[in-house]
C-alpha positions, -999 to +999 in steps of 0.1 A: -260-414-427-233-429-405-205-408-419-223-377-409-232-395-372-195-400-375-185-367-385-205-348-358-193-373-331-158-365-344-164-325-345-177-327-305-152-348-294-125-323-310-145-295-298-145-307-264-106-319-263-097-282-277-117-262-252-094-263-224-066-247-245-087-222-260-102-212-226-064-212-211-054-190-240-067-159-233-042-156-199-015-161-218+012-137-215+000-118-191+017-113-154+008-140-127+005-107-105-024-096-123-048-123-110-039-123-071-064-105-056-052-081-026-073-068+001-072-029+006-054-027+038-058+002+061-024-001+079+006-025+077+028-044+105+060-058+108+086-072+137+121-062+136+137-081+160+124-075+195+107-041+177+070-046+167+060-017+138+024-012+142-005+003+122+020+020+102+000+040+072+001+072+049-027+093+060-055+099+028-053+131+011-072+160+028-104+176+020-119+145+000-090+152-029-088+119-049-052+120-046-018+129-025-005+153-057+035+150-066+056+171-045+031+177-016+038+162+018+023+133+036+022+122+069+029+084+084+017+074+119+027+046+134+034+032+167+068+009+181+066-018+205+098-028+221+095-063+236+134-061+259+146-041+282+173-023+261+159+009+245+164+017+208+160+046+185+141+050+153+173+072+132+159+074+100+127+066+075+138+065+036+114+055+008+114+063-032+080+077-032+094+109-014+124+134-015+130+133+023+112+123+053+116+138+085+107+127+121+086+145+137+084+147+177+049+157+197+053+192+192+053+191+155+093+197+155+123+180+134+138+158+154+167+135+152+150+100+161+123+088+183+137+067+215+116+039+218+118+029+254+129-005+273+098-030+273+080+004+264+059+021+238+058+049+212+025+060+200+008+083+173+005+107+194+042+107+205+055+110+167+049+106+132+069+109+101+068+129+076+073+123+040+085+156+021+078+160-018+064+132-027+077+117-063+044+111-078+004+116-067-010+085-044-039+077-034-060+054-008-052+018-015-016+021-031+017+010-014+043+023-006+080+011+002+095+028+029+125+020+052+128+026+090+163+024+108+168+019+141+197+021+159+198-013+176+174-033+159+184-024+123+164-018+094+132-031+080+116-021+044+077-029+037+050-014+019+031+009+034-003+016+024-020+046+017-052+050+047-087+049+035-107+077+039-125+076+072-157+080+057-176+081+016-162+110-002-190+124-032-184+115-061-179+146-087-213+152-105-213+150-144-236+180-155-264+171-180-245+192-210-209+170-205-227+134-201-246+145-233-215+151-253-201+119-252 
């Protein structure tokens, strides 16, 4: 009877000393980037020098759609602090995620760049950026790396997150005939 008492003690104290490498086990060889949780961020920010980039986000696709689709535009708004008395210029936006993106002044024209004035401010409603033909569909919650050069300050290249729809969208109704047929 004391062999099996001995056996059984034996088989729990193995079980027990092997449990934290079974348990470990099943994360291996997957990406440490997979378990960091990330918030959903509505807008990004970011100093560049004397240059603080605020609320900078892609505005959510129109309509409710679920996504921004491949080669349609999007819009950026964001505003620029400038913290000196020397004015800058924003020159240029780039990012992957587009073919081109174009500033865009108050009046809904091209423009060259967007002076950002001496111990001053830029607003929304002074600019935004536009991103032309986008490379592939996005949607609320993904990122976006984008670059913005200015012409004294230099450049700065963040992700940029995709805006959250300002309010539920529906969700698309299953009729009773498709749900059935799975």
């Amino acid at each position: 009877m004391s062999s099996v008492l001995t056996r059984r003690r034996t088989t729990t104290l193995l079980a027990a000393g092997l449990l934290p490498f079974a348990l470990t086990a099943c994360g291996s060889g997957l990406h440490a980037e997979t378990y960091q949780e990330r918030t959903v961020e509505d807008a990004s920010n970011h100093d560049l020098g004397p240059l603080a980039l605020r609320d900078v986000g892609i505005e959510p696709p129109p309509d409710a759609q679920l996504n921004l689709p491949a080669g349609s535009d999007a819009t950026v708004h964001l505003a620029i602090a400038n913290s000196v008395t020397q004015a800058d210029q924003l020159v240029q936006v780039t990012t992957p995620a587009a073919a081109s993106a174009e500033l865009v002044d108050r009046t809904g024209a091209t423009a060259t760049s967007i002076p950002v004035p001496p111990a001053g401010l830029v607003t929304p409603s002074d600019f935004s950026v536009r991103l032309k033909g986008l490379t592939q569909a996005v949607m609320p919650g993904m990122y976006v790396d984008m670059t913005f050069v200015f012409q004294n300050a230099g450049r700065a290249t963040f992700q940029v997150p995709v805006r959250v729809y300002p309010s539920p969208i529906p969700r698309p109704v299953e009729s009773a005939s498709s749900s059935s047929e799975h």
